[in-house]
C-alpha positions in Angstrom: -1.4 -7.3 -12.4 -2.6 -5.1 -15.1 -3.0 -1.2 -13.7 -0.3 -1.6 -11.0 2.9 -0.7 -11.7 4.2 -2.0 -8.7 4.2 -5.8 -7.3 5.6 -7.3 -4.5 5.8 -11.1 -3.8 4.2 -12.2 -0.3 5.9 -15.2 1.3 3.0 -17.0 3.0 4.3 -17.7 6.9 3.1 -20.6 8.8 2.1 -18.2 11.5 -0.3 -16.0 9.6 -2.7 -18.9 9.6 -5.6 -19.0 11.7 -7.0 -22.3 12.9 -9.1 -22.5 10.1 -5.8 -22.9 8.5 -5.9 -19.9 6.0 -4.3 -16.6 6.4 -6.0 -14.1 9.2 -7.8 -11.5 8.0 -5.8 -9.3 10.2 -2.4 -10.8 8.0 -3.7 -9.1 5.0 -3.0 -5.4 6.7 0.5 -7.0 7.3 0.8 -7.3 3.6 -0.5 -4.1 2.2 1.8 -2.3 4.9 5.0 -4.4 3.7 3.5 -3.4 -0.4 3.5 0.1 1.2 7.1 0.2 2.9 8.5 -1.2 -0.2 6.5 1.2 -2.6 8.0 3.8 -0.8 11.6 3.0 -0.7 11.2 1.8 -4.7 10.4 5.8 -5.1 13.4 6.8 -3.3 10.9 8.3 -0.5 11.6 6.5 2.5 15.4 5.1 3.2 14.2 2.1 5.4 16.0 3.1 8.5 14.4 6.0 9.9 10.3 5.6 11.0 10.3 9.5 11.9 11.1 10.4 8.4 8.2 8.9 6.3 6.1 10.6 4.8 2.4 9.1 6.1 0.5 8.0 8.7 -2.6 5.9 8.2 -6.2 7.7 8.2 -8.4 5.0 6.7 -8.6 0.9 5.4 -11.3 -0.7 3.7 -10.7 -4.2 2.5 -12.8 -6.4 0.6 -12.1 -10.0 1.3 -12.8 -12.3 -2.0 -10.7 -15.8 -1.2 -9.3 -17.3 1.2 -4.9 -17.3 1.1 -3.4 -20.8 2.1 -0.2 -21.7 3.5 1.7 -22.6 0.0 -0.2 -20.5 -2.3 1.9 -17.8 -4.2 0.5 -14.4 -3.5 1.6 -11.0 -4.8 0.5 -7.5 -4.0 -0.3 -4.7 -6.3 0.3 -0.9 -5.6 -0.9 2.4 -6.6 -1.7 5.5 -6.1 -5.4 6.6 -7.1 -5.1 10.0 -6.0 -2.9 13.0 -4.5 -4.8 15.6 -2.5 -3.7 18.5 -0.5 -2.5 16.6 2.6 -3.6 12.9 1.9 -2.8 10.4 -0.8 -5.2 7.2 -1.7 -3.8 4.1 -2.1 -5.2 1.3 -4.0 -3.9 -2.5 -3.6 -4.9 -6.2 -5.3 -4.0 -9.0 -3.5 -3.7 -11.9 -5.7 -2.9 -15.7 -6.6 0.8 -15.4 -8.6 0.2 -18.4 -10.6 -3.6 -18.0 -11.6 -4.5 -14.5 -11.3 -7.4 -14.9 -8.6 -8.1 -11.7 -7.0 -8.0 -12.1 -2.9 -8.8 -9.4 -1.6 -8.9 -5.5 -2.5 -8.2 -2.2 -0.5 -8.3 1.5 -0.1 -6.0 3.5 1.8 -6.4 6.6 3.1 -2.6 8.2 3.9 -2.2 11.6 5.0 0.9 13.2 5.1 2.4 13.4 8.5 5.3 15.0 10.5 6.8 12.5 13.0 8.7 15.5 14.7 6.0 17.8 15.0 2.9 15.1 15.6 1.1 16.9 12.9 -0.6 16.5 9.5 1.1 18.3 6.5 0.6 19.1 3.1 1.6 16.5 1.2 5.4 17.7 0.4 6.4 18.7 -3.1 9.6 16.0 -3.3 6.5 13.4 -2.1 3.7 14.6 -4.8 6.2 15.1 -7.3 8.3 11.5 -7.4 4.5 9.7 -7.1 3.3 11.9 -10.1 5.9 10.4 -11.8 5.8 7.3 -11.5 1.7 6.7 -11.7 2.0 9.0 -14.5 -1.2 10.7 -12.4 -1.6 14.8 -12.0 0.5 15.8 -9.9 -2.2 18.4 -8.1 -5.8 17.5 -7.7 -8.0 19.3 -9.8 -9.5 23.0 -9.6 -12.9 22.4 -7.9 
């Protein structure tokens, strides 16, 4: 998974198949959100007890479909962060074949940063920006336009 620092292993579930007998289209949102969750708690930024207290909400998907996942085939996602703006982040992910290296599917992810309590969109929190900077190694502002 060259350019993603972070992978997660996807257990392919008997009842993410469709009746064409590959995984659902709608499955592979399931496995970017668990890459997400994960991401998140591998950056100390979500405790994976309390919902109220992450840090995003979803604002945008786009997903390119390139093969089709079967029941025993090892998958594994890939997660980064492309870019930190004033209130949203963008997520990129590669979904792929473990064993061959077959891309299945790729996605952008639009996050914006989100107050459960309040019901309102933030700036994206210094403790937030500052732990992803790190990590991608990526500015952690965006540019002066």
């Amino acid at each position: 998974m060259e350019n993603f620092k972070f992978t997660l292993p996807i257990q392919v579930r008997y009842g993410d198949l469709d009746p064409q007998w590959h995984v659902n289209n709608a499955r592979f949102l399931t496995y970017i959100e668990q890459a997400r969750f994960a991401y998140l708690v591998e950056l100390g930024l979500f405790d994976g007890k309390s919902y109220h207290d992450l840090p995003f909400i979803v604002a945008d998907i786009h997903i390119v479909y390139l093969a089709p996942i079967t029941l025993l085939q090892n998958i594994q996602v890939g997660m980064r962060t492309a870019r930190l703006g004033n209130k949203s982040v963008k997520f990129e992910y590669r979904i792929e074949d473990q064993d061959s290296g077959q891309g299945l599917a790729t996605v952008e992810n639009i996050m914006v940063a989100y107050d459960y309590h309040a019901l309102k969109s933030i700036p994206v929190p210094e403790n937030v920006r500052n732990a992803i900077a790190a990590y991608e190694g990526i500015p952690a502002f965006p540019p002066e336009k």
